[in-house]
C-alpha atoms as one frame of an Amber mdcrd trajectory, in Angstrom:
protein
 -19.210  -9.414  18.611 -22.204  -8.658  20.764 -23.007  -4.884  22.161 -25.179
  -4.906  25.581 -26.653  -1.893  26.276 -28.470  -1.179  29.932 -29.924   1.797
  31.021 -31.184   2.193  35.103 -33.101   4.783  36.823 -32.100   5.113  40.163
 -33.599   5.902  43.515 -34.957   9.504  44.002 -33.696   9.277  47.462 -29.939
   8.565  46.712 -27.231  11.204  45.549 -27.402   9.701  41.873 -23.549  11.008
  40.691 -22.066   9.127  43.826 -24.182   6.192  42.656 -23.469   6.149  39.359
 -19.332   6.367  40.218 -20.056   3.525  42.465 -21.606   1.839  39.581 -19.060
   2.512  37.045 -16.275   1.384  39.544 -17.672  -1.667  40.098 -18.564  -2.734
  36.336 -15.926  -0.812  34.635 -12.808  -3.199  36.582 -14.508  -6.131  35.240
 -12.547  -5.504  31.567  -9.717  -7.805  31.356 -10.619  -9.971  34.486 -14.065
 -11.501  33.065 -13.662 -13.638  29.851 -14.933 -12.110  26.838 -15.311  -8.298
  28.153 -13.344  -6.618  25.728 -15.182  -2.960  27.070 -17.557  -1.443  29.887
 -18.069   2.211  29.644 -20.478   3.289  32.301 -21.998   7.047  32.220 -23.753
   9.326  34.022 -26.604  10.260  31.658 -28.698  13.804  31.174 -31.741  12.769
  29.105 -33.704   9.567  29.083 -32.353   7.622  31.898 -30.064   7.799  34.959
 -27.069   5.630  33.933 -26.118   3.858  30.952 -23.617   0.827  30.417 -22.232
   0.306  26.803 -20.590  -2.991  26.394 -18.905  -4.699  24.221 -18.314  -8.861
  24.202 -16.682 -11.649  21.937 -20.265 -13.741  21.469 -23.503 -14.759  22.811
 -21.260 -17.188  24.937 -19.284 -14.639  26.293 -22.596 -12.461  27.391 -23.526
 -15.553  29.004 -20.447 -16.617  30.686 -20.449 -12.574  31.739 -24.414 -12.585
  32.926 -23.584 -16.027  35.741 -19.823 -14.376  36.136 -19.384 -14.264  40.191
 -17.772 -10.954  39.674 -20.671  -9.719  37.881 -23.002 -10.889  40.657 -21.027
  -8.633  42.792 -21.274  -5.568  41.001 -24.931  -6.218  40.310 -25.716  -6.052
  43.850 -24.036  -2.349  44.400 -26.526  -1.553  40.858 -29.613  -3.027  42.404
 -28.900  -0.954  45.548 -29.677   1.861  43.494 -31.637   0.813  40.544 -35.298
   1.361  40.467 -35.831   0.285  36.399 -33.842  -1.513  34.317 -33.673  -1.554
  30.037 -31.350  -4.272  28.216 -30.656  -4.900  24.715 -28.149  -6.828  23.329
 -27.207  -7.428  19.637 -24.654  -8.947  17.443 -22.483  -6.905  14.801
């Protein structure tokens, strides 16, 4: 199993709970439809960062198949709408 972790700053111009709802709408529905997402938590976070995304995938195939997924690409457009930095780390358990 693989854990990917992101954390995003947003804008300082943008209402950051409505973003961050928009955000976890549009990664959250991806459990169950893309292949190897067995869990997407998105949160609204009070310390360190803006928004964090916990989750969890079968393999390092699965992240892959999930990074190039055309659903993905979708939701990644509403995050970059609103992200301003961006902090990934995946590992394997």
């Amino acid at each position: 199993m693989v854990k990917h972790i992101v954390l995003w700053n947003l804008r300082e111009d943008c209402d950051k709970d409505a973003a961050a709802a928009e955000i976890k709408g549009a990664l959250e529905r991806l459990v169950g439809f893309v292949p190897g997402l067995l869990s997407a938590e998105v949160r609204r976070c009070y310390q360190g960062c803006d928004v964090a995304l916990y989750t969890e995938l079968t393999d390092r195939a699965a992240v892959e198949g999930y990074q190039g997924h055309p659903e993905h690409l979708k939701a990644k457009t509403i995050v970059h709408s609103y992200a301003v930095e961006r902090y990934a780390a995946d590992y394997e358990v």
